[in-house]
C-alpha angles and dihedrals in degrees: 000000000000090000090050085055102048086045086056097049099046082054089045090051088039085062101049089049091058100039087048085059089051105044145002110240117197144154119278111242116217086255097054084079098114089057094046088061092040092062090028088052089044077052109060089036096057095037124019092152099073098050129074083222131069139236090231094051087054104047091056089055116104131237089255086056090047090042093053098052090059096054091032118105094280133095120235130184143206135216117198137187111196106306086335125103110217109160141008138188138189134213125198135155115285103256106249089201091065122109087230095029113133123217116257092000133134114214133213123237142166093020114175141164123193108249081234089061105038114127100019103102101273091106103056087036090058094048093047094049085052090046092050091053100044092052087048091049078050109259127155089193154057126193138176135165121231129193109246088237105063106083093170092064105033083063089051093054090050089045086061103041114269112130121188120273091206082250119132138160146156121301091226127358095239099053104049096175090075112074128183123197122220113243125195131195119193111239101201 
């Protein structure tokens, strides 16, 4: 068992060695707020299918509401290639008052890679940056929801440690015929 977690851990730091050559992660600043939308906004357009909002909804929502998400309670962070932003992820306390909600976690949410960047090591770098943060605010857990559809996700998650919790729900209320499962990743 202690060889299998130093073995883990040499592969985790393996991992942020190679997503930190791929890209810098770092925290997003309140004034950073123009380049959030931008890749949330990226986001929505190359994969809606993979996230409960829309495209259309965002784009309606004004600079003070994108302002404030970036100096709300949650954690968001940054991948950057050079100048250029290609992924982003946020971290928040799990809502207790979820159906699916579990005690003490942080979940992931609005997790998203570049097409251009993908497989190069962001990905697992931004996870991990939210992971880092989340076990220093305290956290044992770590959850995230991910549509059934997106294969590719849902083996980077297990890559990385997230197994299922047997939740699942719609993606969004209104379109019942696209589900999402809740994964969960130990922090310890």
């Amino acid at each position: 068992m202690a060889i299998e977690r130093e073995a883990a851990g040499r592969d985790a730091a393996k991992r942020d060695v190679t997503a930190q050559q791929a890209a810098e992660i770092r925290r997003a600043g309140p004034g950073e707020w123009r380049v959030y939308r931008e890749l949330r906004l990226a986001a929505l357009a190359e994969a809606p299918y993979a996230f409960s909002s829309t495209l259309e909804r965002e784009l309606a929502f004004d600079d003070e509401l994108w302002q404030r998400r970036l100096s709300s309670s949650a954690v968001s962070f940054l991948a950057w290639r050079g100048a250029e932003p290609v992924g982003m992820a946020t971290g928040k306390i799990d809502d207790p008052g979820d159906e699916f909600a579990v005690a003490g976690a942080w979940q992931l949410v609005g997790m998203w890679v570049s097409p251009a960047a993908r497989g190069l090591g962001v990905a697992d770098g931004l996870v991990e940056a939210v992971a880092r943060h989340a076990r220093a605010a305290g956290a044992k857990t770590l959850v995230l929801w991910v549509t059934e559809v997106n294969g590719r996700a849902q083996a980077l998650y297990r890559r990385l440690g997230f197994a299922p919790t047997g939740a699942r729900q719609p993606v969004r209320p209104d379109e019942p015929a696209s589900w999402e499962v809740q994964l969960l990743r130990p922090l310890g």
